[in-house]
C-alpha positions as CSV (number, residue, x, y, z in Angstrom):
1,X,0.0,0.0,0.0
2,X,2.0,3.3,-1.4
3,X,1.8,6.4,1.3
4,X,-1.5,7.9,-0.2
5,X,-3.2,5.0,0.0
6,X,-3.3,4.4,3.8
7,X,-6.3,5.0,5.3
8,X,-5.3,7.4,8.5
9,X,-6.5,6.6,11.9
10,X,-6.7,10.8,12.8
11,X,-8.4,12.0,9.6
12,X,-11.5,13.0,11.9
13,X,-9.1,14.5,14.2
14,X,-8.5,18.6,13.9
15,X,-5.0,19.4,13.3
16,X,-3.6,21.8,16.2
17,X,-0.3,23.8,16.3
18,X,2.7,23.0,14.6
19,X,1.9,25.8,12.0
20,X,5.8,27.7,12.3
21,X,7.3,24.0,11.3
22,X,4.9,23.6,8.7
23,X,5.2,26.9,6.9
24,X,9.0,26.0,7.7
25,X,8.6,22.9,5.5
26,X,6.8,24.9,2.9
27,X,9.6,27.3,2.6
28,X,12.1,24.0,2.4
29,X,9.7,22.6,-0.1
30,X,9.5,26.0,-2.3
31,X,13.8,26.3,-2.3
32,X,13.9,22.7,-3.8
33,X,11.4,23.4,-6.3
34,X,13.5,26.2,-7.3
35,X,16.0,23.8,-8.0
36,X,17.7,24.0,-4.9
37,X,17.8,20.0,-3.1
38,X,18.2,19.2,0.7
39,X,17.5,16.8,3.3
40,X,15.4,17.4,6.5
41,X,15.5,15.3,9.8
42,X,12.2,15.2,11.8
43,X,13.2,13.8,15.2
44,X,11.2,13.3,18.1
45,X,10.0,11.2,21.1
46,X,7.7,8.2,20.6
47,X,4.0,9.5,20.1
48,X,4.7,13.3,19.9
49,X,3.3,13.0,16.1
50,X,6.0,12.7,13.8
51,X,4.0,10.9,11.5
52,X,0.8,13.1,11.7
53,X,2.8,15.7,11.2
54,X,4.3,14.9,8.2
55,X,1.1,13.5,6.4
56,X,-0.3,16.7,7.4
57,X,2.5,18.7,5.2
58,X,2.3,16.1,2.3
59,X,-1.2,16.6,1.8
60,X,-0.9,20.5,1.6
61,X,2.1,19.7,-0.4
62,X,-0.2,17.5,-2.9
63,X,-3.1,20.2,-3.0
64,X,-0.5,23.0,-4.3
65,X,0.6,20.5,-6.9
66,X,3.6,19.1,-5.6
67,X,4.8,15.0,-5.8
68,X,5.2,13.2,-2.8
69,X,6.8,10.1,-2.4
């Protein structure tokens, strides 16, 4: 099952916070599609929402007409 396919356990849940690392992400996101590549660690304790967060950004991502993988 490829990353857009899994069904996600919080997509009745309301996304809270996190909005200066995701515009953070966005800026990342707009310098690489400038032409400029980089990498990006997301680190954290078990259960702080890693994940979450990440799906969150992909999916904006998507909408603007970006590829995820």
């Amino acid at each position: 099952m490829g990353f857009g396919a899994q069904p996600s356990a919080d997509a009745d849940s309301t996304f809270v916070g996190r909005n200066d690392h995701l515009a953070r992400l966005t800026q990342l996101l707009d310098h690489a599609a400038e032409g400029n590549p980089g990498a990006l660690l997301v680190h954290g304790e078990v259960g702080v929402g890693k994940s979450r967060f990440l799906r969150e950004f992909a999916g904006g991502a998507r909408r603007s007409g970006s590829q995820m993988l």
